[in-house]
C-alpha positions as CSV (number, residue, x, y, z in Angstrom):
1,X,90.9,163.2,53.6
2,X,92.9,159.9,54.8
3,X,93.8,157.4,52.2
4,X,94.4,153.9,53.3
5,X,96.8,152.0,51.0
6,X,96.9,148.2,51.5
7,X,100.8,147.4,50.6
8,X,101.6,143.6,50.7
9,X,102.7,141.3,49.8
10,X,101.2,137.6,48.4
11,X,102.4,134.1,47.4
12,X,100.9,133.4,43.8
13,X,98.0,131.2,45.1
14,X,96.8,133.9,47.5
15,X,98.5,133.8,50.7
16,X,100.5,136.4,52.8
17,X,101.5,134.1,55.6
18,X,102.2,129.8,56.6
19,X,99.3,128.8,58.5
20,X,101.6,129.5,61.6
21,X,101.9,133.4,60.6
22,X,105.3,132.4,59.5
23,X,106.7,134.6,56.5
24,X,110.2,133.2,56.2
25,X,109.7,132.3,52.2
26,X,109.7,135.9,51.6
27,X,113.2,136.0,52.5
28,X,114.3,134.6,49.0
29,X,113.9,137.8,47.6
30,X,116.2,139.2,49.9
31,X,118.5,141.4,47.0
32,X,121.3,143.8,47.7
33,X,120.5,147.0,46.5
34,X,116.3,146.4,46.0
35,X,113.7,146.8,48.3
36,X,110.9,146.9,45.4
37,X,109.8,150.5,46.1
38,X,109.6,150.4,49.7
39,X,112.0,153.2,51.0
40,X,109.9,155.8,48.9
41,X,106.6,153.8,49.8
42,X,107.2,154.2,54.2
43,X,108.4,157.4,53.3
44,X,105.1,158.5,51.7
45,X,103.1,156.8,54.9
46,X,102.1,158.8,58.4
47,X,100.4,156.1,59.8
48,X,99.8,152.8,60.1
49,X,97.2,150.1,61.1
50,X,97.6,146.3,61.5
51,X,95.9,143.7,63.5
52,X,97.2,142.0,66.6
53,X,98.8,138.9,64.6
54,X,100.7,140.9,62.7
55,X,101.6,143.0,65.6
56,X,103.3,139.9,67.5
57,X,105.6,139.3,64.6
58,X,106.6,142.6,64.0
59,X,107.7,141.9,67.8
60,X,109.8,139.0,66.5
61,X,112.1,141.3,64.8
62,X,115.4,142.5,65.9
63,X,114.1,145.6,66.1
64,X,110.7,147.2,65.3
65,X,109.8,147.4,61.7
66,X,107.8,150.4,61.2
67,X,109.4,153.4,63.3
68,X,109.1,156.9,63.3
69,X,105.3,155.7,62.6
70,X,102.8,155.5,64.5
71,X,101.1,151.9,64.9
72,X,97.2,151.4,65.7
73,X,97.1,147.9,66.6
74,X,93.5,146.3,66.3
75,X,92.8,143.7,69.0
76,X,90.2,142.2,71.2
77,X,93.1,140.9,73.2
78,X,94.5,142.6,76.3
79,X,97.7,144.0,74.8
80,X,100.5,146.2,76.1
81,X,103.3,147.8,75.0
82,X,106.0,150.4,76.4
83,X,105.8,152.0,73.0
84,X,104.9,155.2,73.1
85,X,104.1,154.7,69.3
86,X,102.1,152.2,69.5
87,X,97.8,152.3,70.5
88,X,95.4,149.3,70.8
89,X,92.4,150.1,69.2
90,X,89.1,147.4,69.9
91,X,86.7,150.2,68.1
92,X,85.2,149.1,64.9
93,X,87.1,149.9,61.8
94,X,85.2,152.4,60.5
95,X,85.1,154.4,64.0
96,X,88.6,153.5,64.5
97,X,89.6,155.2,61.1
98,X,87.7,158.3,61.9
99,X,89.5,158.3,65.2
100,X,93.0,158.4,63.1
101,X,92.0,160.9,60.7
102,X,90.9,163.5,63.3
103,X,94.5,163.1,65.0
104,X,95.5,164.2,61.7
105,X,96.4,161.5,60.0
106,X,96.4,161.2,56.2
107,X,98.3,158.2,54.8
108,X,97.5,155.2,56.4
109,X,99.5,152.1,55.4
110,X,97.4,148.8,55.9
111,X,100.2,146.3,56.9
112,X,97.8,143.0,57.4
113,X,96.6,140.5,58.2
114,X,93.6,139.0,56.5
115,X,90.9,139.5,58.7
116,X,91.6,143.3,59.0
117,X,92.1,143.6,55.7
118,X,88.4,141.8,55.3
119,X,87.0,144.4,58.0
120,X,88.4,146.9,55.8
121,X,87.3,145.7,52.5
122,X,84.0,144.9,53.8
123,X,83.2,148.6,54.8
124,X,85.0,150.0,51.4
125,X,87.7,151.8,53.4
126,X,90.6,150.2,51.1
127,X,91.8,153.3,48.3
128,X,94.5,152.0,46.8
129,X,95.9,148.4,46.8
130,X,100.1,147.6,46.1
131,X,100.2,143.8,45.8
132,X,103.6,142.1,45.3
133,X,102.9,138.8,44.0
134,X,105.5,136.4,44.9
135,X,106.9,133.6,42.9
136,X,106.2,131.1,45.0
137,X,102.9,128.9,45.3
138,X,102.3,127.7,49.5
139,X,99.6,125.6,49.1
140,X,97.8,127.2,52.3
141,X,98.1,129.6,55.1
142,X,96.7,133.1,55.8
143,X,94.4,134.2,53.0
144,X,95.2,137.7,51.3
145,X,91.3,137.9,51.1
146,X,90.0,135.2,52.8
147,X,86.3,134.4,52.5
148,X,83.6,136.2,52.6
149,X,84.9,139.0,50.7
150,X,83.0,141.6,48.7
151,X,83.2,142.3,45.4
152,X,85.4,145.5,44.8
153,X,86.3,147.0,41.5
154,X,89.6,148.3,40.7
155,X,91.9,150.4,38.3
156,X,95.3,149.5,37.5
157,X,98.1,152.4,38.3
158,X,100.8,150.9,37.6
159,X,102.9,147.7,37.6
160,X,106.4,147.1,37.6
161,X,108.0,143.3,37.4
162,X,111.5,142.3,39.2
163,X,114.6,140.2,38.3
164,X,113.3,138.1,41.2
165,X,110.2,137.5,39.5
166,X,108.5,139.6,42.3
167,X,105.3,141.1,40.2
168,X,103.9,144.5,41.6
169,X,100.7,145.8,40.9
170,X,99.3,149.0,41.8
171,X,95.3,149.5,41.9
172,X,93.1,152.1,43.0
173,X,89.4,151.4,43.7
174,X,87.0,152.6,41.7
């Protein structure tokens, strides 16, 4: 069965972007020797599925962030890419997921933004949830959850706090 893992990371008031999808304030935490669990984390991953926005700024990069993965990339939009690891997906989530779990994937990393996440919470297909809450409060930009969001009832795994005051929480759903 495929397990979807939401793994993000969130300014204290809420937010996982600027309003302009920037996500430069997260390079504060930028410390030799830590990556707050995320080597074992991609490792653990065979999969993963993000949303066009997030897409684009993974494009920014000096090179692509998630390889050796593949990447379903939900869109409306017209896309391309000469990645061969890399498919555009317009199906609704749910089929979409089905879709991934019959190609044989199992561990399906979540990578963002907000309104996939919200297409995902809103049809329960979230398992577990790692939230790295950031010291640092934005005062607006991209929601974490942004509104309408169901209720969802979790379970805390684990948490582990940083010397950069990064707070990581671990959750499964209920």
């Amino acid at each position: 069965m495929t397990k979807v893992t939401l793994y993000i990371a969130a300014s204290l008031d809420g937010y996982i972007a600027r309003s302009d999808g920037g996500i430069d304030w997260l390079s504060f935490l930028d410390t030799e020797g830590e990556d707050y669990g995320y080597t074992d984390f991609y490792e653990s991953i065979d999969a993963i599925v993000l949303g066009s926005n997030t897409y684009q700024v993974g494009l920014s990069f000096d090179e692509w962030p998630y390889p050796e993965k593949k990447s379903f990339v939900f869109t409306q939009r017209p896309l391309q890419s000469d990645r061969e690891d890399v498919t555009f997906i317009s199906d609704t989530v749910e089929l979409a997921l089905a879709n991934i779990e019959a190609q044989g994937y199992q561990n399906i990393w979540l990578v963002g933004g907000g309104e996939l996440i919200n297409s995902f919470l809103q049809h329960s297909l979230i398992d577990e949830y790692i939230i790295s809450t950031i010291p640092i409060i934005l005062g607006g930009g991209i929601r974490l959850f942004p509104p309408p969001s169901p209720e969802e009832k979790l379970e805390l795994i684990s948490s582990k706090q940083y010397s950069t005051g990064l707070v990581q929480a671990h959750y499964r759903r209920k």
